[in-house]
C-alpha positions in Angstrom: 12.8 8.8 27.4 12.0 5.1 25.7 12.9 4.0 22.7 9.0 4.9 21.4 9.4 8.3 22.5 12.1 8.8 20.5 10.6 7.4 17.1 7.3 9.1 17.6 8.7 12.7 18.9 8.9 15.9 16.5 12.4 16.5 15.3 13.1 19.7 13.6 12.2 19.6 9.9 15.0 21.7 7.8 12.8 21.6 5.3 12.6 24.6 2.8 9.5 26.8 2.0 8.3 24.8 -0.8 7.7 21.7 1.6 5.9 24.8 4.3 3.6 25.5 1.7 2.5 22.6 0.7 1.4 22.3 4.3 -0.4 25.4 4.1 -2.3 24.0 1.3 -2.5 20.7 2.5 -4.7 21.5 5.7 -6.7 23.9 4.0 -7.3 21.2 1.5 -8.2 18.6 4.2 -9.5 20.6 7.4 -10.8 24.0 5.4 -8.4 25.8 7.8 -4.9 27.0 9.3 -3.2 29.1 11.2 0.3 30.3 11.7 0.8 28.6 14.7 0.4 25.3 13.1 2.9 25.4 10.6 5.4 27.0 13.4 4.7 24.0 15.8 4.9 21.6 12.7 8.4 22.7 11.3 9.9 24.3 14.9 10.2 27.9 13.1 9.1 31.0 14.5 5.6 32.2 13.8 7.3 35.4 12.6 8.9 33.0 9.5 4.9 31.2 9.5 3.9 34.7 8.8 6.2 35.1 5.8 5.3 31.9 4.3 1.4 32.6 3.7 2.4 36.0 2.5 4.0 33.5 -0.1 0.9 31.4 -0.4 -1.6 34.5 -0.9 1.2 35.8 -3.6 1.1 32.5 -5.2 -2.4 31.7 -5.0 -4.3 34.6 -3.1 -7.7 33.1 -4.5 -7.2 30.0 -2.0 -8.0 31.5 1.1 -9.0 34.1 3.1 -7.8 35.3 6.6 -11.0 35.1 9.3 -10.6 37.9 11.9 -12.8 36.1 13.9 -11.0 33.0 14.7 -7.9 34.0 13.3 -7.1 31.9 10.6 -7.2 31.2 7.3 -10.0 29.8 5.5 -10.2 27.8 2.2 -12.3 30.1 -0.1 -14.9 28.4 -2.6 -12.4 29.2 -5.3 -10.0 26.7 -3.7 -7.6 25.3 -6.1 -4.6 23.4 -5.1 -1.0 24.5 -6.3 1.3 22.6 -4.8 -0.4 19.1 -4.5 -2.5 16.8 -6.6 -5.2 15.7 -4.4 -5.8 12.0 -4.0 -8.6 10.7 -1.3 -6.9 7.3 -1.7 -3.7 8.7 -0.2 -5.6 10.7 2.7 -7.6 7.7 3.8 -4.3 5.5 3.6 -2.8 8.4 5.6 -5.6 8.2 8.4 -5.5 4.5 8.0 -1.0 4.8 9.0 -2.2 7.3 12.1 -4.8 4.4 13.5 -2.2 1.7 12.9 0.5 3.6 13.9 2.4 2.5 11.0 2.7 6.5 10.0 4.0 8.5 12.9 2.4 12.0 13.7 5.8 13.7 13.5 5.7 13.1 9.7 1.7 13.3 8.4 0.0 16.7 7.6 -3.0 15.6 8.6 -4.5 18.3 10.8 -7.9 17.0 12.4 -8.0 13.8 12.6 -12.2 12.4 12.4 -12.7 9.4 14.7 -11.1 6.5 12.7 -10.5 2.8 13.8 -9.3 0.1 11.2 -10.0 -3.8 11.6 -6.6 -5.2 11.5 -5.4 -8.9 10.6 -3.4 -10.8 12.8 0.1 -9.9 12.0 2.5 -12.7 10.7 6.0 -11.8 12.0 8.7 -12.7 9.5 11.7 -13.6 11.7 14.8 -11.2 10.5 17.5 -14.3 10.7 14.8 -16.2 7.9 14.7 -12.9 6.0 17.9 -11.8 5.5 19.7 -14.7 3.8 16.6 -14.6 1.4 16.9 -11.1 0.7 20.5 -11.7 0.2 19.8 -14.7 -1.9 17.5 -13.0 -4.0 20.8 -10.1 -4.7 22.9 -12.7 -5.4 21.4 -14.6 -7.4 22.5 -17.6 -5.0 19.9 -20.6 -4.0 19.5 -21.4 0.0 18.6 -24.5 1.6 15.8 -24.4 4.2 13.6 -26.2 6.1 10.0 -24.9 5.5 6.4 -26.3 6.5 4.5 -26.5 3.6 0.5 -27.0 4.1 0.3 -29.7 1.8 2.8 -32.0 3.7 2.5 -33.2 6.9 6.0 -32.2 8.1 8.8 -30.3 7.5 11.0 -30.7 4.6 14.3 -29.7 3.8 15.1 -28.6 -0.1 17.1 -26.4 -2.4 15.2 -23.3 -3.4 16.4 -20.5 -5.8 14.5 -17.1 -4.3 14.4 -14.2 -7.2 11.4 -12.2 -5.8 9.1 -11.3 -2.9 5.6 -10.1 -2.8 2.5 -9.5 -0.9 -0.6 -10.8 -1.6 -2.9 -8.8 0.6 -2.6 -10.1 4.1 1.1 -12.1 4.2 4.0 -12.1 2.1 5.5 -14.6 0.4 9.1 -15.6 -1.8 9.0 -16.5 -5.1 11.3 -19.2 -5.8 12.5 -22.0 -7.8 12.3 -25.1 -6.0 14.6 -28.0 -6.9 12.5 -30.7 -4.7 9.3 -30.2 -7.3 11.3 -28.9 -10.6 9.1 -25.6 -10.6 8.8 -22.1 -9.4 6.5 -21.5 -6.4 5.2 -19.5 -3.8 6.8 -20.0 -0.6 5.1 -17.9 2.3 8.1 -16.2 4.8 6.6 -17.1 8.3 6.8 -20.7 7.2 10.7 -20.8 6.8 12.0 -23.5 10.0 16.0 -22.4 9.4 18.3 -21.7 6.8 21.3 -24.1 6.8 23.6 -22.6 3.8 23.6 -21.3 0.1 25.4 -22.2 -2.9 25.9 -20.6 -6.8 22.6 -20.9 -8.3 22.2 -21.4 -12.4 18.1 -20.6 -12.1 17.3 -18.3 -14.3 14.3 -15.7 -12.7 13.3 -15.1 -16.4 12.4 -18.9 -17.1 9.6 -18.1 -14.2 6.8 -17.1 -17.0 4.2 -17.1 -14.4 6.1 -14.4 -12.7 7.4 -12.5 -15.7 4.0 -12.3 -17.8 1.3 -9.7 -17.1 -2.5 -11.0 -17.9 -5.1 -8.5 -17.8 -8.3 -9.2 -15.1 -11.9 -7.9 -16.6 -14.3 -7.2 -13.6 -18.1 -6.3 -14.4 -21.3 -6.1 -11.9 -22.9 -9.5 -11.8 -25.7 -9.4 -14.6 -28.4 -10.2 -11.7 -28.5 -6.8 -10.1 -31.2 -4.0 -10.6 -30.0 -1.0 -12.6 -29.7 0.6 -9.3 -27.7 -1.8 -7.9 -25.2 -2.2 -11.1 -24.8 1.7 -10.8 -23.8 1.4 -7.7 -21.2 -1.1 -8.2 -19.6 0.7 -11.2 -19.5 3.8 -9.3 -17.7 1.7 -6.5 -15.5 0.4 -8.3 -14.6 3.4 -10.7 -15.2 1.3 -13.4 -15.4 3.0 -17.0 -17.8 1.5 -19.4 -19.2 -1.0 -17.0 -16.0 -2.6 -16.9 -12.8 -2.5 -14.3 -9.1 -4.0 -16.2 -6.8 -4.7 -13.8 -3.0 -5.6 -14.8 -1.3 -8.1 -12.8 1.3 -10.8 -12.9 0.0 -14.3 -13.7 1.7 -15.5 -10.6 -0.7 -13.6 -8.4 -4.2 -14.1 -9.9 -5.5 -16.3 -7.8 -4.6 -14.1 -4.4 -6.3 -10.8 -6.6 -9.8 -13.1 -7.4 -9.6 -15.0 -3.9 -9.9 -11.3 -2.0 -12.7 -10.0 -4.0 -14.3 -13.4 -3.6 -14.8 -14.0 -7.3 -12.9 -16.8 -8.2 -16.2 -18.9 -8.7 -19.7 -17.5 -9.8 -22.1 -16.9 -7.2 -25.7 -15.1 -7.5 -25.4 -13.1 -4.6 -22.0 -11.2 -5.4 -21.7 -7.6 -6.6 -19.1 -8.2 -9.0 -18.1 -10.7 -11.3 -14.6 -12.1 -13.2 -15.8 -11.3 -16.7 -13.1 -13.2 -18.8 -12.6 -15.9 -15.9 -13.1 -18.4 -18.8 -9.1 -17.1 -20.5 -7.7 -18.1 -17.4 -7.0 -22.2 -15.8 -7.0 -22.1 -12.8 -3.9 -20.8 -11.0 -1.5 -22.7 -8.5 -2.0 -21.8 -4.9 0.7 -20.9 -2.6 2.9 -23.2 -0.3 
């Protein structure tokens, strides 16, 4: 057996009853329909104990579903209402989206059937773990590192003093946010651009003086006022936006990531959606 056999193979699940019936709920939710089998395959219990545990489920909530003699299995009834879970179509589709990655393994997602799915994925940028480590340890510390790192805005490499006190991600690669003692501010360094790591000392940077980081600002998004009616009710329903209007709370450090991937950091005629109260903000510094 290789390595990927064992991360992606079932291991027994000692998981109680209460986890089993949110299973049972969970595919009648998403497929409309379940069987004993299934949740004795799932958790590696007999289908005798399977059997107990929607006797459970029609106790608890015997308006949910309906056994079909026909195919022999239960049936979400048109009085469906979940128990157990809070249903979220967000965290399905991020669930089928894990399955066609394979960053969620099918030993651990409830989904049952799975409709034909296939994501468009960005090329990955591998973080090496010898660059990552003494940054993550850094950032812990409170200690400051000296690397080499390959900034877009210079030619070549440099090597500099930086104080580390955060990471994030701002849609497609991640990134450290760091005081940097070569430019006497705090700044975005991206991970895959680290060169090497050549030591660390006591650091007196204090993460809090980063106001960039540490202040939340408020983005207004609206349809753009050149669409039809029909058009603008199609963007507020996309968007979920209530009163015409979608707020969106977010650090000041990471504005111009949020407006660069909706594509609305400048005006343009032929966009859905535009950044209502662009005019509070200057323009934000880009990343290294």
């Amino acid at each position: 057996m290789t390595d990927t056999d064992i991360e992606t193979a079932p291991r027994p699940r000692p998981w109680g009853q209460d986890r089993r019936l949110e299973f049972i709920e969970f595919r009648l939710l998403w497929d409309g329909k379940i069987n004993r089998g299934e949740v004795a395959e799932y958790f590696n219990i007999s289908v005798q104990q399977a059997s107990l545990d929607f006797a459970k489920y029609l106790d608890l909530a015997k308006q949910n579903m309906e056994y079909d003699r026909h195919e022999k299995v239960y049936r979400a009834t048109e009085h469906f209402k979940p128990l157990f879970l809070a249903p979220d179509t967000q965290t399905y589709l991020n669930e089928i989206q894990g399955l066609a990655t394979g960053t969620i393994s099918r030993a651990v997602s409830f989904v049952g059937h799975r409709p034909p799915c296939d994501v468009v994925t960005l090329p990955v940028r591998r973080v090496r773990i010898e660059l990552l480590l003494p940054i993550l340890w850094a950032i812990r510390d409170g200690t400051e590192i000296d690397v080499t790192y390959q900034s877009m805005g210079s030619p070549d490499p440099t090597r500099q003093w930086i104080a580390p006190h955060s990471l994030a991600f701002d849609g497609s690669r991640w990134h450290t946010r760091a005081w940097c003692h070569g430019t006497s501010r705090f700044r975005d360094f991206v991970l895959t651009r680290f060169q090497q790591v050549h030591g660390r000392r006591i650091s007196s940077v204090n993460p809090q003086d980063d106001t960039d980081w540490q202040t939340f600002v408020v983005i207004d998004i609206e349809p753009n006022p050149n669409l039809t009616p029909g058009q603008r009710d199609s963007v507020i329903a996309d968007f979920g936006m209530q009163d015409g209007r979608l707020s969106k709370t977010i650090r000041r450090s990471l504005v111009s990531y949020f407006v660069r991937h909706l594509r609305i950091e400048a005006s343009q005629e032929s966009q859905p959606i535009v950044w209502a109260n662009r005019a509070q903000f200057e323009d934000s510094r880009d990343d290294q």
